[in-house]
DRENDO-1510 file (C-alpha; in Angstrom, 1 decimal, always signed):
<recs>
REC; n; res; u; v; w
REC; 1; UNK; -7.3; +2.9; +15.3 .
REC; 2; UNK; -6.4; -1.0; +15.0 .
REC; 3; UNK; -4.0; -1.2; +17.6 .
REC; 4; UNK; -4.9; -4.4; +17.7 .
REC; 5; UNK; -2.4; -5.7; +15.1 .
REC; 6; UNK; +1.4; -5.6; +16.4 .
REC; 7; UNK; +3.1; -9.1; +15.8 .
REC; 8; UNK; +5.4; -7.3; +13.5 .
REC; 9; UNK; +5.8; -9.6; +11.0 .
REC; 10; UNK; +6.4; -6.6; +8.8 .
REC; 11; UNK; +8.6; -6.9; +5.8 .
REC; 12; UNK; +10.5; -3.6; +5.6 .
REC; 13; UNK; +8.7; -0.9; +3.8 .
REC; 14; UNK; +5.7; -2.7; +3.1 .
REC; 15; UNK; +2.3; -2.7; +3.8 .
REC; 16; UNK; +2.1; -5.1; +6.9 .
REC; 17; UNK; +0.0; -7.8; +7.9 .
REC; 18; UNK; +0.5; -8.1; +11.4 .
REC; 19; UNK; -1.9; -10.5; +13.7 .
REC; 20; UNK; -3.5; -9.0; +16.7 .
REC; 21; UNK; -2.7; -8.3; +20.1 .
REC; 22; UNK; -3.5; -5.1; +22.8 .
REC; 23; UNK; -2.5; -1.6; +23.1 .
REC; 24; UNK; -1.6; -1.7; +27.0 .
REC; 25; UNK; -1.8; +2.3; +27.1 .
REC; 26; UNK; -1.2; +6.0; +24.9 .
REC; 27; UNK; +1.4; +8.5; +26.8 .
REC; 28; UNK; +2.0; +12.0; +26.3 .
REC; 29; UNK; +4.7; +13.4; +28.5 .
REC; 30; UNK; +5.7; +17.2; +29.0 .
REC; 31; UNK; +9.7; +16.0; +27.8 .
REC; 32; UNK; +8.3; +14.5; +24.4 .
REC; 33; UNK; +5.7; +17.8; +23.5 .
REC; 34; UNK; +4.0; +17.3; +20.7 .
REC; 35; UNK; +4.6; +13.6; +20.7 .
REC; 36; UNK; +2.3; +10.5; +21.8 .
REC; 37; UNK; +4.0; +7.1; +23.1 .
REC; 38; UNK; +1.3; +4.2; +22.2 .
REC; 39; UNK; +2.3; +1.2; +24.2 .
REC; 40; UNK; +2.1; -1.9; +22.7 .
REC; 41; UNK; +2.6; -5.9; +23.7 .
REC; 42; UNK; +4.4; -7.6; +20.3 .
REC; 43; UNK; +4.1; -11.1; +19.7 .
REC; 44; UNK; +6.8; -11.4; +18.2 .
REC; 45; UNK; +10.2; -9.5; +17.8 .
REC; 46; UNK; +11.9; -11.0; +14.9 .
REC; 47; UNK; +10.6; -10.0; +11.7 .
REC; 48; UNK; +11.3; -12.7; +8.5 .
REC; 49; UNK; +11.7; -10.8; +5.3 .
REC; 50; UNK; +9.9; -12.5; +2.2 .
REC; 51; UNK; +11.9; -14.3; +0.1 .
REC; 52; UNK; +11.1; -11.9; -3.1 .
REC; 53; UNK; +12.4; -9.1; -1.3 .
REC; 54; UNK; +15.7; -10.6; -2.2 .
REC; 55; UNK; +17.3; -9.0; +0.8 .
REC; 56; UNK; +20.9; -9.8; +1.7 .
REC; 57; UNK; +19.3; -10.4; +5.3 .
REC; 58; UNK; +16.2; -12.4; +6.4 .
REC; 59; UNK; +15.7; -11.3; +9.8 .
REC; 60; UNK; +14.7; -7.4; +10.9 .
REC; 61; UNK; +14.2; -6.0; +14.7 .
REC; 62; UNK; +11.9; -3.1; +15.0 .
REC; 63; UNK; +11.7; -1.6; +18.5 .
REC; 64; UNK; +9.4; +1.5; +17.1 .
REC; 65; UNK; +6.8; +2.0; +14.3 .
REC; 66; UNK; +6.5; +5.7; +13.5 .
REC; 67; UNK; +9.5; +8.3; +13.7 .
REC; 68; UNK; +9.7; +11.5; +15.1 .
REC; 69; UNK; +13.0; +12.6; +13.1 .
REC; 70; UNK; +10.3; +13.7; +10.9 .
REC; 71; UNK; +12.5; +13.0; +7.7 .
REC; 72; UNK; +10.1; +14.6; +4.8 .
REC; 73; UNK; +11.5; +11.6; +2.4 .
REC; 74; UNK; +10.9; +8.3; +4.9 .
REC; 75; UNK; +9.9; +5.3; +2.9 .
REC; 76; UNK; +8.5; +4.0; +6.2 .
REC; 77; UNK; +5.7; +6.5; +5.7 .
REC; 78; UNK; +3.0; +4.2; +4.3 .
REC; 79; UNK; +3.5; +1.7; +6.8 .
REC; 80; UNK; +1.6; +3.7; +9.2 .
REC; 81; UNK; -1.9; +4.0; +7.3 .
REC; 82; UNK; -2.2; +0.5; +8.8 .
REC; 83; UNK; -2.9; +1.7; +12.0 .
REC; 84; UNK; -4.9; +4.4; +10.6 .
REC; 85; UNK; -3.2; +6.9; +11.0 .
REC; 86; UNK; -1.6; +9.5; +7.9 .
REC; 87; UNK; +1.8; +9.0; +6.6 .
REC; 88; UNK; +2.5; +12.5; +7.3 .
REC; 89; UNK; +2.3; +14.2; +10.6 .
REC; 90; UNK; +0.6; +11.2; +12.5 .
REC; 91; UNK; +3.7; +8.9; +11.2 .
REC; 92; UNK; +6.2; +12.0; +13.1 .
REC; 93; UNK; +4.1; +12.1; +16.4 .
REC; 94; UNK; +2.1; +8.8; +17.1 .
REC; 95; UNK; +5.0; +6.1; +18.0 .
REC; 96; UNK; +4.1; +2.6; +18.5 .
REC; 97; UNK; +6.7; +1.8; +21.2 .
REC; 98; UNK; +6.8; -2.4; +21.6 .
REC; 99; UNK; +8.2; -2.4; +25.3 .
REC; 100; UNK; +8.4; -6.2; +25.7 .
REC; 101; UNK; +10.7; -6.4; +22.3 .
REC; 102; UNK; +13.8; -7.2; +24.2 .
REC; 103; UNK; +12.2; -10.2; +26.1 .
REC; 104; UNK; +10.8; -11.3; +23.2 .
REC; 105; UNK; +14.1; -11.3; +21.0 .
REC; 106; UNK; +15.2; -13.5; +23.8 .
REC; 107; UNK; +13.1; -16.3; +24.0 .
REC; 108; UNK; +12.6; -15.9; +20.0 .
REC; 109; UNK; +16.7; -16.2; +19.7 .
REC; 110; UNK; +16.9; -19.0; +22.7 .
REC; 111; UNK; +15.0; -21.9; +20.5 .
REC; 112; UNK; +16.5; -24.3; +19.2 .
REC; 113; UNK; +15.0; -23.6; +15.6 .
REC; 114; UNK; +17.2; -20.7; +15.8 .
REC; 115; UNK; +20.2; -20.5; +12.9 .
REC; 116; UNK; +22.1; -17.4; +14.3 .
REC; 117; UNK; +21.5; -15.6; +11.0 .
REC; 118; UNK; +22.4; -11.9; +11.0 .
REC; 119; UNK; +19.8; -9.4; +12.1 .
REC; 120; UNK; +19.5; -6.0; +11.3 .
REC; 121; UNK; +18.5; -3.2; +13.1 .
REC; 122; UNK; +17.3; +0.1; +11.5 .
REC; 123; UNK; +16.0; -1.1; +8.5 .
REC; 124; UNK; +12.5; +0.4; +8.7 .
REC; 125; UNK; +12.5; +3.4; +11.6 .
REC; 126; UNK; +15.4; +4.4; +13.8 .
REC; 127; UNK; +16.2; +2.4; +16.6 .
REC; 128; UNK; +17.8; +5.0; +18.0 .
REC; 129; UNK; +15.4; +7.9; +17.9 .
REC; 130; UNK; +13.8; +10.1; +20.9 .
REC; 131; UNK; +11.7; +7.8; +22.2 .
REC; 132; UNK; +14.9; +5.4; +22.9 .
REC; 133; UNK; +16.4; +7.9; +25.2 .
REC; 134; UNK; +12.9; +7.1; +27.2 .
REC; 135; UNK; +12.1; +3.4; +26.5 .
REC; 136; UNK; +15.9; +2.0; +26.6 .
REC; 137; UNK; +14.7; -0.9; +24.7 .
REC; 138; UNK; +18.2; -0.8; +22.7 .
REC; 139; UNK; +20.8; -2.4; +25.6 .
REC; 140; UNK; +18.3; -5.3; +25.8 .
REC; 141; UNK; +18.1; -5.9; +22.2 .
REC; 142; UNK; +21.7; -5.6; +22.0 .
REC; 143; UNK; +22.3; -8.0; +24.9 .
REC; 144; UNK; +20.2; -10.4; +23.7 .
REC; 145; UNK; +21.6; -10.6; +20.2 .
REC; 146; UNK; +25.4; -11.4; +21.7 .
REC; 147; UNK; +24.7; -13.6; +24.2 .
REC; 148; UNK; +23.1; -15.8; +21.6 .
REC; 149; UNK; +25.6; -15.5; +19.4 .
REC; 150; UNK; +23.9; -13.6; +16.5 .
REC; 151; UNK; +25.5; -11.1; +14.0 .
REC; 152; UNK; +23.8; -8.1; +13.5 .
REC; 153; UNK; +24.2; -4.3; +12.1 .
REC; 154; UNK; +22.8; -1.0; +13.0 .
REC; 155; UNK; +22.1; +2.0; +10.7 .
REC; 156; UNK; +20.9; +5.4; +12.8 .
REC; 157; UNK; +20.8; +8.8; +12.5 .
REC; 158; UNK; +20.9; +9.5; +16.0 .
REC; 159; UNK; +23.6; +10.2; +18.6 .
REC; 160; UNK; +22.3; +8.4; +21.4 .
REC; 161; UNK; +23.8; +5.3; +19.8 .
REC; 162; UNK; +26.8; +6.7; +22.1 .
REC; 163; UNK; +25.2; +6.2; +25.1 .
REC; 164; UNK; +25.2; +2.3; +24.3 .
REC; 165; UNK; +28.7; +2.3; +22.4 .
REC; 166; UNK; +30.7; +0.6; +25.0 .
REC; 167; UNK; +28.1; -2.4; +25.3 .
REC; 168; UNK; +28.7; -2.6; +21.0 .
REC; 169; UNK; +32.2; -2.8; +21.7 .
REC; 170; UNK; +31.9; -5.8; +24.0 .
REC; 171; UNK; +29.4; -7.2; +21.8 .
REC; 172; UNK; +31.6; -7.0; +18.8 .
REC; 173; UNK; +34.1; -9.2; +20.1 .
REC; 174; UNK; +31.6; -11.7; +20.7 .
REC; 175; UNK; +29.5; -11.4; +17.7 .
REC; 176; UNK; +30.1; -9.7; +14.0 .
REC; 177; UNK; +28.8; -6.3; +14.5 .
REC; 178; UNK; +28.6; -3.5; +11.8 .
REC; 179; UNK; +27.7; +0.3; +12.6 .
REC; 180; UNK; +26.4; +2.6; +10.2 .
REC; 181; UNK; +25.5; +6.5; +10.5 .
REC; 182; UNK; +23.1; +8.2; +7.4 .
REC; 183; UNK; +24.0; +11.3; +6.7 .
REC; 184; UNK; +23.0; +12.8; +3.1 .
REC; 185; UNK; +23.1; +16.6; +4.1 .
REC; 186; UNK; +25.9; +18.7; +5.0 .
REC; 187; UNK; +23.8; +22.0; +4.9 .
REC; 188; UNK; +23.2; +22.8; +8.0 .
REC; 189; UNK; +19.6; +24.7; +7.3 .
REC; 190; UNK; +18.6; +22.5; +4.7 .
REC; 191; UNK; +18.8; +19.4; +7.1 .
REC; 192; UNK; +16.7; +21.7; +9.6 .
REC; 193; UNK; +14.3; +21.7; +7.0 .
REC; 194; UNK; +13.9; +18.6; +5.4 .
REC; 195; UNK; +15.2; +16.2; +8.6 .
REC; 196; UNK; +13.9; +18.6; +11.6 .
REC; 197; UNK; +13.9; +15.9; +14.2 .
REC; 198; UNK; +17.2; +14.6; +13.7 .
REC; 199; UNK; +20.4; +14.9; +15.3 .
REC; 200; UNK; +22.3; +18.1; +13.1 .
REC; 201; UNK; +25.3; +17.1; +10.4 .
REC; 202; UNK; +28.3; +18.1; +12.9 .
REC; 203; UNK; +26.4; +16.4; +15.7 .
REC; 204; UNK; +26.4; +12.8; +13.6 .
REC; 205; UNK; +30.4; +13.6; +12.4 .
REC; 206; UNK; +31.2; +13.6; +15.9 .
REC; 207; UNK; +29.5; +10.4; +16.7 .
REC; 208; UNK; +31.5; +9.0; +13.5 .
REC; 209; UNK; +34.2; +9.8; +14.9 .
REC; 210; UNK; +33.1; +8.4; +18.7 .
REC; 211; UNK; +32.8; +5.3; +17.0 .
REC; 212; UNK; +35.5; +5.0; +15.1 .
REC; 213; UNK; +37.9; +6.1; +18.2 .
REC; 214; UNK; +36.2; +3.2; +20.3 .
REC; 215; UNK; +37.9; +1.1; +17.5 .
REC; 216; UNK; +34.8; -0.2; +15.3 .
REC; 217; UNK; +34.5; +0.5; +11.9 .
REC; 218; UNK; +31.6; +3.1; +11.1 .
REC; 219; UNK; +30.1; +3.2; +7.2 .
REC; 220; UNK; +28.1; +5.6; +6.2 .
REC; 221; UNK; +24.6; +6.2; +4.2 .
REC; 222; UNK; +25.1; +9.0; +2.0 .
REC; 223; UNK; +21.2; +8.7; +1.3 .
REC; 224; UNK; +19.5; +10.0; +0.0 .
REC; 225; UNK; +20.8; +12.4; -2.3 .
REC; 226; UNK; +17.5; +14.6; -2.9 .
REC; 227; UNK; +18.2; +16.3; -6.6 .
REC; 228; UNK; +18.8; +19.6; -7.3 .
REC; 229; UNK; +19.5; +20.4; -3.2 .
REC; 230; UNK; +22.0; +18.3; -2.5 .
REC; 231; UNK; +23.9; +16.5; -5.6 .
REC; 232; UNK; +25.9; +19.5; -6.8 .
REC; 233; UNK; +29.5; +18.6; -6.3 .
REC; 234; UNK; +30.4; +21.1; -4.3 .
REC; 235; UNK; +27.7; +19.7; -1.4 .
REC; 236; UNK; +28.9; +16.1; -2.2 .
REC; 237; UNK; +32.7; +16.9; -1.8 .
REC; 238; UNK; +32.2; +19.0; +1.5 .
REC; 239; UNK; +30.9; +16.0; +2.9 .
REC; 240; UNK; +32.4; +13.1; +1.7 .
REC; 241; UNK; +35.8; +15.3; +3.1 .
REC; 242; UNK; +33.6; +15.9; +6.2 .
REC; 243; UNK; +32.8; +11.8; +6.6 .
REC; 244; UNK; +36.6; +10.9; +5.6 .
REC; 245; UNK; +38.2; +13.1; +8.2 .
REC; 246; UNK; +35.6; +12.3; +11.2 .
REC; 247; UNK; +37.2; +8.7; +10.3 .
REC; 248; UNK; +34.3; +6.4; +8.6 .
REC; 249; UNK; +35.7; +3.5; +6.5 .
REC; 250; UNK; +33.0; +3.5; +3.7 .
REC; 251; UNK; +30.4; +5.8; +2.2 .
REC; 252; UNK; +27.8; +5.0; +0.0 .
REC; 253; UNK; +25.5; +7.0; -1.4 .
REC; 254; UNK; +22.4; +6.6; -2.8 .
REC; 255; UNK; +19.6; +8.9; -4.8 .
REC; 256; UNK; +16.2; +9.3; -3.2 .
REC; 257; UNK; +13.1; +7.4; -3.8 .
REC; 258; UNK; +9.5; +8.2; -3.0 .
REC; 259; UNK; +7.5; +5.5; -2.9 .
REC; 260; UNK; +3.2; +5.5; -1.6 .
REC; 261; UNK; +2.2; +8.7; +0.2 .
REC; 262; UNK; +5.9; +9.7; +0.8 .
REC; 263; UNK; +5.9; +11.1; -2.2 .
REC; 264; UNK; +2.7; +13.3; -1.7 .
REC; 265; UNK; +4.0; +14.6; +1.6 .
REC; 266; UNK; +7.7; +15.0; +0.3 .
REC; 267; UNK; +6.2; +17.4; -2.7 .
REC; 268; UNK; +3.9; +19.4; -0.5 .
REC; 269; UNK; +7.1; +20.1; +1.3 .
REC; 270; UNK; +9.1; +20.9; -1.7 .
REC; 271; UNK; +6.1; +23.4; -3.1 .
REC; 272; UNK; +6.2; +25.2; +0.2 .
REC; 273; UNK; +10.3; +25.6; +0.6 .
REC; 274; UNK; +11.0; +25.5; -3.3 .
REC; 275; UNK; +8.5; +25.7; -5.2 .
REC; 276; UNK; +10.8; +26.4; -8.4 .
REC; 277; UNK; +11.3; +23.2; -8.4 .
REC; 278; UNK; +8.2; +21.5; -8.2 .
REC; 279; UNK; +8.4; +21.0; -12.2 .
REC; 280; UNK; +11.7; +19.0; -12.1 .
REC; 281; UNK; +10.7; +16.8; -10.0 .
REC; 282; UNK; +7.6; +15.7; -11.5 .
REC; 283; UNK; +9.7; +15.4; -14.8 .
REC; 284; UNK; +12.0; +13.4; -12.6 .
REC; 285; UNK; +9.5; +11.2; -10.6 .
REC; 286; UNK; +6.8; +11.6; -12.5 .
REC; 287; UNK; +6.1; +7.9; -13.9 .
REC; 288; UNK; +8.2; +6.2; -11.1 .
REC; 289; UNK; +9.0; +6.2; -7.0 .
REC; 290; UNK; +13.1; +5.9; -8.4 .
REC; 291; UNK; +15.0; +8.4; -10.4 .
REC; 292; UNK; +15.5; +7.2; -14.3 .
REC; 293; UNK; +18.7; +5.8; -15.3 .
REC; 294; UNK; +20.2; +8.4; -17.1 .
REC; 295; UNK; +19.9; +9.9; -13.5 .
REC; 296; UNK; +21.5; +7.4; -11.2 .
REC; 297; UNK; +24.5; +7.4; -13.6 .
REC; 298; UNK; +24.5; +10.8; -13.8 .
REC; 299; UNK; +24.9; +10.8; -10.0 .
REC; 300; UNK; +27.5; +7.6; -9.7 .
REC; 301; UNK; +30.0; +9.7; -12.5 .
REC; 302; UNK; +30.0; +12.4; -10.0 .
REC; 303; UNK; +30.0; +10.2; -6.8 .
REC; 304; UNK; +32.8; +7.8; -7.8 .
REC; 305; UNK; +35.8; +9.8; -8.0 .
REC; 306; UNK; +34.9; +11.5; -4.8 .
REC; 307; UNK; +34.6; +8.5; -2.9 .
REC; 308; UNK; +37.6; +7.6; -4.1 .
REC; 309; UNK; +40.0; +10.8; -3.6 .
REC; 310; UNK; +38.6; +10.9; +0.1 .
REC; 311; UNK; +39.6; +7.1; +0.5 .
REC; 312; UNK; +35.6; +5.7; +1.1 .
REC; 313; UNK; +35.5; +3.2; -1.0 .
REC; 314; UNK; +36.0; +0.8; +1.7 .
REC; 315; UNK; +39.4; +0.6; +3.6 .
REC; 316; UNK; +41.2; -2.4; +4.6 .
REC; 317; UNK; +39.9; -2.9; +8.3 .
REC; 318; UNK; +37.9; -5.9; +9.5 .
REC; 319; UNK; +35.5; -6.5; +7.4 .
REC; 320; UNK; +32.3; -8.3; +9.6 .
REC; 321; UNK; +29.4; -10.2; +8.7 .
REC; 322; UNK; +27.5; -7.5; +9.7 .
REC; 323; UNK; +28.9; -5.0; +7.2 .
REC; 324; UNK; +29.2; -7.6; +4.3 .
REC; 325; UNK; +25.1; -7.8; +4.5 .
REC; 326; UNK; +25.1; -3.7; +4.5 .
REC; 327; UNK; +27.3; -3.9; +1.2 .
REC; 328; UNK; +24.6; -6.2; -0.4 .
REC; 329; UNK; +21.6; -4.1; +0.4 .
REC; 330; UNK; +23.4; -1.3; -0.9 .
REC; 331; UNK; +24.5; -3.2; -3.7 .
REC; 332; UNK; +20.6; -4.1; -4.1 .
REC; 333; UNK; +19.3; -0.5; -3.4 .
REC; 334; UNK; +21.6; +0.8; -6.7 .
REC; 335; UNK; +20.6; -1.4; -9.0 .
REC; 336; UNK; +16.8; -1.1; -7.5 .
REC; 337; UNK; +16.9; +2.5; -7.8 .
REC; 338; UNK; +18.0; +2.2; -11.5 .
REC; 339; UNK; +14.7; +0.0; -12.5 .
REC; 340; UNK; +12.8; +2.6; -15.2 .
REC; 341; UNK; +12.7; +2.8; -18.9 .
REC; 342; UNK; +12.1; +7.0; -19.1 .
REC; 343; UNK; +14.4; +8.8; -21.0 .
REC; 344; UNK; +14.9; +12.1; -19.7 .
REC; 345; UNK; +17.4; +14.8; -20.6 .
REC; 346; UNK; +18.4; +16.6; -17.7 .
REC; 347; UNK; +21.4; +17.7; -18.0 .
</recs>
């Protein structure tokens, strides 16, 4: 496998092109079964978007490549046929873990050069996932980030985000910090299913509301909405009311994409668990990785007037540069997500 390759100069999503340094060693440990921990030395911890990505940020951190939430629709699934490994199972078990990242971030953030420009965190795999509860590579990244006076966000799935919650509370009145929390599926088996690695629906409502209770403002990822399982709006109102109530200021939701070899791996999942609807979807996704248009505005007539009855549309709280960059990538994402000609009548 070319370990060799971890500078992380990765744009997120895409296909890297990373420069070379050394695996230091593999780890398999009794508490992680099933999972393998490759050690690796980065080069370098900030990662520069391209300018043609027209991202609302230019700077990423990515403590981890790989993901063992397991989520069957990850976009960060190609990424890891770089290493040679598949975008499947490999990309749930083999986690590249950078374990100098923190010191890195701090002599990257300490040079002059340096323009304090927000960072984001979470933008490719979840900082918070399993192997943070063994690495703790998040409290120095954190750390590092206030003390030099640099915004940055944080969009997670998983709960142990509490664990560092009252060193994001000191950072925030340093720094411009935004929380965020995905969570697209209120279905408690379906998530099981579909997300088996991650932290269940009542467990991220109650870190909502941690979040919000410690005083910070907590928006939420509604995405993605996967069609035909979870953008009837029965699901969508059960939890948007869910979201309001656990005390988020903002929800946006987006519909799935499935770009590269997600999309193979996504369907074999959906022929196994429902197979009825294995001709939908390739009606649906057929010619593109994004839904067609009549879709997405199919979606966004249903989704507005629910956002707005359960007050998600963004209430009057501090408003950070940190959450102001997570508006425009959402803002990006929609109209992204709405880029195909196909007429389709579905409904």
């Amino acid at each position: 496998m070319r370990w060799d390759g971890q500078a992380l100069d990765a744009d997120d999503g895409a296909l890297p092109g990373l420069e070379r340094a050394g695996l230091v060693r593999s780890v398999q440990t009794p508490d992680f079964e099933g999972i393998t921990f490759h050690e690796v030395l980065c080069k370098s911890a900030l990662n520069k978007t391209p300018d043609e990505s027209q991202l609302p940020f230019r700077y990423t951190v990515n403590a981890f490549r790989g993901c063992s939430h397991a989520c069957r629709y990850c976009f960060a699934r190609p990424t890891h046929e770089y290493l040679d490994l598949d975008a499947g199972r490999d990309f749930d078990s083999q986690i590249v873990v950078k374990t100098n990242v923190a010191a890195v971030l701090r002599k990257e953030l300490n040079r002059k050069s340096w323009k304090h420009e927000h960072v984001a965190l979470g933008t490719n795999t979840d900082p918070y996932q399993r192997a943070e509860g063994r690495y703790r590579l998040m409290p120095g990244i954190i750390r590092a980030l206030t003390e030099s006076a640099t915004p940055f966000s944080i969009l997670t799935k998983g709960t142990l985000l509490r664990r560092d919650l009252p060193l994001l509370t000191l950072a925030a009145q340093q720094v411009p910090v935004s929380i965020g929390v995905s969570l697209a599926i209120h279905d408690a088996d379906l998530q099981k299913s579909i997300e088996p690695g991650t932290p269940s629906p009542r467990a991220r409502l109650d870190l909502i509301r941690t979040i919000t209770d410690a005083g910070m403002t907590c928006n939420v990822m509604v995405a993605p909405v996967i069609p035909f399982l979870t953008d009837s709006a029965r699901h969508l109102d059960g939890l948007l009311e869910a979201i309001a109530a656990a005390g988020a200021s903002r929800a946006t939701v987006l519909p799935m994409h499935l770009r590269g070899s997600t999309k193979g791996w996504f369907m074999n999942w959906l022929a196994t668990e429902h197979p009825a609807l294995i001709r939908q979807y390739r009606q649906l996704y057929g010619r593109s990785a994004y839904v067609p248009p009549e879709y997405n505005s199919w979606l966004k007539e249903r989704v507005d007037p629910l956002v707005e009855r359960h007050g998600l549309g963004g209430r009057a709280k501090h408003r950070d540069a940190g959450s102001a960059s997570r508006a425009a990538t959402e803002r990006r994402d929609l109209v992204e997500a709405g880029r195909t000609g196909s007429t389709l009548t579905l409904f």
